[in-house]
ROMI-612051 format. One record per residue (C-alpha): x, y, z negated; residue in one letter; chain. Coordinates in pm, 1 decimal, m for minus. Layout:
N
         X         Y         Z  aa  ch
         X         Y         Z   A   A
...
//
This chain:
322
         X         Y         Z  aa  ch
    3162.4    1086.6    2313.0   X   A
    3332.5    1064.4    2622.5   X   A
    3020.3    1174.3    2837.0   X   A
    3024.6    1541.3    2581.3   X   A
    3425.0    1571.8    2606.7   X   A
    3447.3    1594.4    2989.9   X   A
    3073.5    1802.3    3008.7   X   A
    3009.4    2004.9    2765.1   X   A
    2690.1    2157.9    2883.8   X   A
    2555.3    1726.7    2921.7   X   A
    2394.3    1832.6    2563.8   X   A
    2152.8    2038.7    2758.0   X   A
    2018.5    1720.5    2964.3   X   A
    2036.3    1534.3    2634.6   X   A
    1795.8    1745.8    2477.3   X   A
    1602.5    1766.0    2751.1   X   A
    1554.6    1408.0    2812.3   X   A
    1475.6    1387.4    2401.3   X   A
    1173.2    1619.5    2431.2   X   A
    1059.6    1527.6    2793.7   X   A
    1111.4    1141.7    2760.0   X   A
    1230.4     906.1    3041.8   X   A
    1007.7     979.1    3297.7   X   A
    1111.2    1314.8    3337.4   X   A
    1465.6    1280.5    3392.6   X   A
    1526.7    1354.4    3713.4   X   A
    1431.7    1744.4    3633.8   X   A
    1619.1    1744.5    3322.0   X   A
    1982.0    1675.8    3521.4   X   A
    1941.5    1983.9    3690.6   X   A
    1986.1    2174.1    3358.2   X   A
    2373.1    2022.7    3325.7   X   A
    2491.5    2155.0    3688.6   X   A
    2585.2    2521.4    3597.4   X   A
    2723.7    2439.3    3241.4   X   A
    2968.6    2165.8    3440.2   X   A
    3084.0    2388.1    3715.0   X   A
    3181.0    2690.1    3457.4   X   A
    3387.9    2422.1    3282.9   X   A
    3554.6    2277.5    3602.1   X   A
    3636.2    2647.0    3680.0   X   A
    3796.2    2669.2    3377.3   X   A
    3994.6    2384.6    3392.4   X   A
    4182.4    2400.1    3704.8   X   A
    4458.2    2555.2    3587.6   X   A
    4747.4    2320.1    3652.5   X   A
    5026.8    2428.6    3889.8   X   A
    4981.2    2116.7    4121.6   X   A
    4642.1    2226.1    4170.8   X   A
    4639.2    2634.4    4163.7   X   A
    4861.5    2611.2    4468.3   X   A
    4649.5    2336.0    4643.4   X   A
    4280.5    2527.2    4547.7   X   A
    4444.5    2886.7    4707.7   X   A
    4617.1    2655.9    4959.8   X   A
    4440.0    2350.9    5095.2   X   A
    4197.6    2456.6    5312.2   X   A
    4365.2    2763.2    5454.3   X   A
    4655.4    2496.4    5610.2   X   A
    4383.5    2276.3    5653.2   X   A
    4359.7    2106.9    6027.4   X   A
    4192.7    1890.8    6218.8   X   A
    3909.6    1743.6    5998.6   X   A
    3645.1    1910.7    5805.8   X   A
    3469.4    1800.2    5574.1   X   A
    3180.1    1885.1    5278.1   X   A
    3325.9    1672.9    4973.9   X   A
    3733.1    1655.9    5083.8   X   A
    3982.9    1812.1    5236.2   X   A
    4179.0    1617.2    5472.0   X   A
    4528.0    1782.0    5610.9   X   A
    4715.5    1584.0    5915.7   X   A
    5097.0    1655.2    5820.1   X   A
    5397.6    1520.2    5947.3   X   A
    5377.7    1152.6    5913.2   X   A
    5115.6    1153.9    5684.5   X   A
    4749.6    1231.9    5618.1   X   A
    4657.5    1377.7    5272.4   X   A
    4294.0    1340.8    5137.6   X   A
    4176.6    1553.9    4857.6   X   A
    3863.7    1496.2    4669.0   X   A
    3700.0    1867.5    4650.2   X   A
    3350.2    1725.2    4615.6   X   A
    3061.5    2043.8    4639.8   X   A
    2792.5    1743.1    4655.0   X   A
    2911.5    1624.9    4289.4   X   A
    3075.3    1748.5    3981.9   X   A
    3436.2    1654.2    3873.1   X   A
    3542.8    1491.5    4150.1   X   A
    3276.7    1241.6    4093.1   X   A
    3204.7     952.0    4355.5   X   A
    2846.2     946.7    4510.3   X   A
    2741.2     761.5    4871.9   X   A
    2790.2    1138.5    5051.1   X   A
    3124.4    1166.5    4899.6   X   A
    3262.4     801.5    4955.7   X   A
    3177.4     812.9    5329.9   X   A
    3344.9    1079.9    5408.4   X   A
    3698.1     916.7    5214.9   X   A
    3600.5     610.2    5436.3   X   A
    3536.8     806.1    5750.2   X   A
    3890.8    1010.9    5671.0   X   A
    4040.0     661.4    5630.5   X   A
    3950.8     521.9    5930.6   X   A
    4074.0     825.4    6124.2   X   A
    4412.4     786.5    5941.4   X   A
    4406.3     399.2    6032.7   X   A
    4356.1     503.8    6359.1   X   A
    4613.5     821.1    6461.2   X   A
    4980.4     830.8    6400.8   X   A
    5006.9     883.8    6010.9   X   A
    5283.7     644.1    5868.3   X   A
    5051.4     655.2    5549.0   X   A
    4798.2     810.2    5320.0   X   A
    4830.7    1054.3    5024.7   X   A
    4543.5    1050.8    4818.0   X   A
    4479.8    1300.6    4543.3   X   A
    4215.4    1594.0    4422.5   X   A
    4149.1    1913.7    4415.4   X   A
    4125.7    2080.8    4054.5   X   A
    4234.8    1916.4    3712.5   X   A
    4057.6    1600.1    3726.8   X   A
    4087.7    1285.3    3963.1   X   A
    3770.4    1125.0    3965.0   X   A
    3480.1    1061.9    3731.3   X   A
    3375.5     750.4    3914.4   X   A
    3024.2     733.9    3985.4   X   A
    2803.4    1044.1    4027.9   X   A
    2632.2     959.2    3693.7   X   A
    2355.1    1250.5    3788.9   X   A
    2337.9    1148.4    4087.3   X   A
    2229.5     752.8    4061.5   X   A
    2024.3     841.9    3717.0   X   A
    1805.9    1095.3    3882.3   X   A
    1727.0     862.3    4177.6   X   A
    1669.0     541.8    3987.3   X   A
    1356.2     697.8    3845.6   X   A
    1240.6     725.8    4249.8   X   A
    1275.3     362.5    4329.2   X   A
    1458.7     126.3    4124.9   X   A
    1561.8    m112.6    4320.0   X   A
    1599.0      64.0    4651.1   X   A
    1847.6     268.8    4491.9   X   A
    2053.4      27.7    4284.8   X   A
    2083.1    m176.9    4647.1   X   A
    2186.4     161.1    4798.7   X   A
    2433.2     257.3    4545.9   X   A
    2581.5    m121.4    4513.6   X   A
    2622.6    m119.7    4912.5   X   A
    2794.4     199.2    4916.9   X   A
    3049.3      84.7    4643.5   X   A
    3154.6    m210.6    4844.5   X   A
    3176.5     m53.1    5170.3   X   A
    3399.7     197.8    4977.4   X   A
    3563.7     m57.3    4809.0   X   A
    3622.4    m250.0    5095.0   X   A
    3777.5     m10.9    5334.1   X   A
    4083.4      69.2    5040.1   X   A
    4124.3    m342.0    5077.9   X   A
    4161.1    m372.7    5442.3   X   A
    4370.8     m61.5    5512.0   X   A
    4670.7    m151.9    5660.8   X   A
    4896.9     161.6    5591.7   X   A
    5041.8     237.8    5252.4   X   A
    4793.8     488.1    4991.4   X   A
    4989.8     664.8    4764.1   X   A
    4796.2     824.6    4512.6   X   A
    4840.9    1164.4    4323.9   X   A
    4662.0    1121.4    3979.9   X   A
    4689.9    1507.6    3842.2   X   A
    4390.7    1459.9    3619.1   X   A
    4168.0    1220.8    3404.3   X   A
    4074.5     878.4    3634.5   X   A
    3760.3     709.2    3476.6   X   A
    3563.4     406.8    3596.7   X   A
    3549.3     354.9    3993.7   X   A
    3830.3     652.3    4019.4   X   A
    4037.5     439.8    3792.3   X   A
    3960.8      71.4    3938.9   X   A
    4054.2     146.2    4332.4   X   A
    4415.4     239.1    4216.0   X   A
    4486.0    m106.6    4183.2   X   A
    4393.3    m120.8    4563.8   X   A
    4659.2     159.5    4625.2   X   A
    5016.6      86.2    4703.9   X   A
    5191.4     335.9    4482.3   X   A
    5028.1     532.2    4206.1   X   A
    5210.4     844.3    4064.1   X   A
    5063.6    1045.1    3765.1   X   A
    5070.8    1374.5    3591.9   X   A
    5199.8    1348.8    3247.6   X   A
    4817.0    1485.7    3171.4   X   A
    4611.2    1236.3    3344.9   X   A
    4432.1     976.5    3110.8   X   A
    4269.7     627.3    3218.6   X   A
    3962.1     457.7    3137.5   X   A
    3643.8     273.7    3235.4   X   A
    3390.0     242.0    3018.9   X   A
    3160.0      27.2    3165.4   X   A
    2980.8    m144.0    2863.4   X   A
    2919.3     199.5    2776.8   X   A
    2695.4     312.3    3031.7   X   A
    2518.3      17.2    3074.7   X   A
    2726.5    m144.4    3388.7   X   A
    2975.4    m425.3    3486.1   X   A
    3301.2    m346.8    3643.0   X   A
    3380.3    m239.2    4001.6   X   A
    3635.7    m148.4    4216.2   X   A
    3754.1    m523.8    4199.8   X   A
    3867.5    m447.4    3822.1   X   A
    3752.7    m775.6    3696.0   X   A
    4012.7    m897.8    3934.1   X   A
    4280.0    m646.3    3978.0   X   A
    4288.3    m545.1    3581.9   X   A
    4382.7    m912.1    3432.7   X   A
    4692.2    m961.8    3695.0   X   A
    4830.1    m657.2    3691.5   X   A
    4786.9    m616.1    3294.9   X   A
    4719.1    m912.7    3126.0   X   A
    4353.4   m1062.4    3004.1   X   A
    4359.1    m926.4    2634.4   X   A
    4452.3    m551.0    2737.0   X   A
    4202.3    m554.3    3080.4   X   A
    3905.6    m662.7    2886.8   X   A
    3985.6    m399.8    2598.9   X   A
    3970.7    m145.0    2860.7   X   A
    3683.4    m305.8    3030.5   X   A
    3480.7    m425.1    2779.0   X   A
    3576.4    m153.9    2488.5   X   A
    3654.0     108.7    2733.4   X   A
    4025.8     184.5    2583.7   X   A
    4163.0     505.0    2697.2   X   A
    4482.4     492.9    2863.6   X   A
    4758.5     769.7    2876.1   X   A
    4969.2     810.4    3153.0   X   A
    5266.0     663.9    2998.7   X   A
    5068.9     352.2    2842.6   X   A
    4906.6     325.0    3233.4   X   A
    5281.6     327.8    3315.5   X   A
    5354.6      45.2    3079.3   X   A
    5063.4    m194.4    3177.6   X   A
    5143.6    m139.0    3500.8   X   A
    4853.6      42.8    3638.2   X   A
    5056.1     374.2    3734.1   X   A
    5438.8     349.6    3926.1   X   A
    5561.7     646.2    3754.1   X   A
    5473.1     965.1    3562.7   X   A
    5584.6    1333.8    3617.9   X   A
    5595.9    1669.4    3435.7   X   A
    5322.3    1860.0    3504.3   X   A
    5520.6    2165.1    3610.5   X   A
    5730.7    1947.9    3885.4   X   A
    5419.8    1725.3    4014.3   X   A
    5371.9    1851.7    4324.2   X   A
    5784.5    1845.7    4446.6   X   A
    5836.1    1517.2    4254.0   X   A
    5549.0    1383.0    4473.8   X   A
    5607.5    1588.9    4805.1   X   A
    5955.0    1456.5    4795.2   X   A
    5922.0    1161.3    4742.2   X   A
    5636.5    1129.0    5046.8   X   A
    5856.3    1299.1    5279.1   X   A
    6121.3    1012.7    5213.2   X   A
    5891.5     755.9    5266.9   X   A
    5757.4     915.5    5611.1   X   A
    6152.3     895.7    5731.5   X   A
    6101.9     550.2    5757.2   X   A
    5972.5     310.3    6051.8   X   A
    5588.8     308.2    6079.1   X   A
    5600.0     m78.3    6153.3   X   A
    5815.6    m190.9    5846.0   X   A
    5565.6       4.6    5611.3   X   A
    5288.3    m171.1    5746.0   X   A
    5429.9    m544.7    5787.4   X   A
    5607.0    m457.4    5426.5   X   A
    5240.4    m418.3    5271.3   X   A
    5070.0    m652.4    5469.2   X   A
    5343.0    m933.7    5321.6   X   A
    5222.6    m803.3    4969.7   X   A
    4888.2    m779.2    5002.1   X   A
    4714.0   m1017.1    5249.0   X   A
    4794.3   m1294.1    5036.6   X   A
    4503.2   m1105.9    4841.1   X   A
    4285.0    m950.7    5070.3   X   A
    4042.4   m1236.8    5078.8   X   A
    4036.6   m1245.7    4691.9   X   A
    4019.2    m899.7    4625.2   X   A
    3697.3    m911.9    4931.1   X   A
    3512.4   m1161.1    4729.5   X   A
    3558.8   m1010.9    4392.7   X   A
    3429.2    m686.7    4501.1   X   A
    3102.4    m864.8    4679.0   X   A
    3015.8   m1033.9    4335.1   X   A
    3086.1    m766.9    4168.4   X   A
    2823.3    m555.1    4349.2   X   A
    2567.0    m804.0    4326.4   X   A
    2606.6    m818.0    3923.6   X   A
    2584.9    m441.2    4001.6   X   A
    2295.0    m457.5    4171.8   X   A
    2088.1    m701.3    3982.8   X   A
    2179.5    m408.8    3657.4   X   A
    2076.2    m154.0    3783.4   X   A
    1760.1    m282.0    3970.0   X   A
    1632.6    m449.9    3638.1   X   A
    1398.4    m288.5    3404.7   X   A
    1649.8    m404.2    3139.4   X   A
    1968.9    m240.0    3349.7   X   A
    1768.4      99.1    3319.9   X   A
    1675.4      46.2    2950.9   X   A
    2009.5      15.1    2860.1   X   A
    2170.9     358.8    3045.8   X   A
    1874.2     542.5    2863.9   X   A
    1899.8     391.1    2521.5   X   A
    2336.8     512.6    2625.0   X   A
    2168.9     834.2    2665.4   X   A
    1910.0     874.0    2370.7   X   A
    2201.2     719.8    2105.0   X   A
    2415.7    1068.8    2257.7   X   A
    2188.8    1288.8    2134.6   X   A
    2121.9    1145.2    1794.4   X   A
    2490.4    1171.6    1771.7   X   A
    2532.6    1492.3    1848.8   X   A
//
């Protein structure tokens, strides 16, 4: 029920697609929008991110952007996700090239590293489900090529950066907003935040380089039972499987973070980067390859008749259940 828990007005777009059938998806999403942003609203009320939604773009410089908010401090650059194109913080081709295009500027100025976090009470909610849905009923496979190049050209700039990401989690991380941490140098979470990616469930393989990242960080059993039965992680059992560094109060995330950021910035710009680039280039050319194959199983999904089958028998078994 995962799809009801985070959007509650999704039962609107399941009964919609129940009396309009398949083919008339793509103006039964609409219906969802308005229900979804009342309920984001209403859920960003966590002190980490009242004081960045009042804050954030009034101290914002430098950059502007639609679907982030990107802030040149002292030694760092911190990227929000604030996404207007997509609902919780979700990921579609608009949003991720404007993290890429904000990454590449950070890769390219004086920023020692990267702080990576959102705007309201949840992370990410991976893939703009909406989004991909309502054009796969356009063209197929067009689309599912579109979507599968985005993801790895996404994917791919997280692999090659060469400066530390830290990453704020202050909210639930599920599917690609949970697999790229792995591709993130520290990851620090809100006691709140949850984990999962439920794949299976919506009719797709993994990305992110999960099928990769996942079993070596965690172990084979517990990375298949979160990507095959799409287990649900708290932050303290992310902690333990080593997916998250370390987990603070939600009262004290933003100074536990901050502070800990602005100790990291005191030190030499060159160390940080040779220090990562010792740890992770041994990988880079794995964790490249795993994400291309992964985006061709993607790909070959989503642009088969059987791929869209599956994502609306996902969505017709919702509404019996409800």
């Amino acid at each position: 029920m995962l799809l009801f828990k985070l959007f509650p007005g999704t039962s609107t777009f399941m009964e919609a697609l129940a009396a309009n059938g398949t083919t008339n998806i793509q103006t039964s999403v609409t219906g969802v929008t308005a229900s979804k942003r009342r309920f984001i609203d209403d859920r960003r009320d966590q002190p980490f991110d009242k004081r960045l939604r009042f804050s954030v773009r009034q101290t914002e410089s430098a950059y502007r952007y639609r679907d982030i908010v990107v802030r040149k401090q002292d030694g760092f650059t911190h990227i929000l996700l604030s996404t207007k194109s997509s609902e919780n913080n979700s990921l579609n081709p608009e949003v991720m090239k404007e993290v890429q295009s904000a990454l590449n500027t950070a890769a390219a100025d004086d920023s020692k590293l990267v702080l990576f976090s959102a705007v309201g009470s949840i992370f990410c909610c991976g893939l703009d489900f909406i989004y991909f849905i309502r054009r796969l009923t356009d063209d197929r496979k067009k689309e599912s090529t579109k979507m599968a190049e985005a993801i790895r050209n996404f994917v791919n700039t997280f692999i090659q950066f060469k400066k530390p990401i830290i990453v704020a989690v202050n909210g639930p991380a599920i599917g690609l907003g949970a697999s790229i941490l792995p591709l993130c140098d520290v990851v620090w979470a809100n006691e709140k935040a949850w984990f999962q990616t439920p794949y299976t469930t919506f009719g797709q393989s993994p990305d992110g380089c999960s099928s990769l990242t996942f079993p070596r960080i965690m172990g084979l059993a517990s990375a298949n039972e979160m990507l095959f039965s799409g287990r649900k992680l708290t932050a303290q059992e992310a902690c333990a499987k080593g997916l998250v560094s370390q987990v603070f109060w939600p009262g004290t995330f933003t100074q536990e973070v901050m502070v800990r950021i602005k100790e990291l910035v005191t030190c030499n710009s060159v160390v940080l980067e040779e220090s990562k680039a010792l740890v992770r280039n041994i990988m880079k050319v794995d964790l490249e390859q795993a994400n291309e194959k992964e985006c061709e199983v993607l790909k070959k999904i989503w642009g088969s008749a059987q791929g869209m089958d599956s994502m609306l028998k996902y969505l017709q078994k919702k509404i019996d259940e409800f």
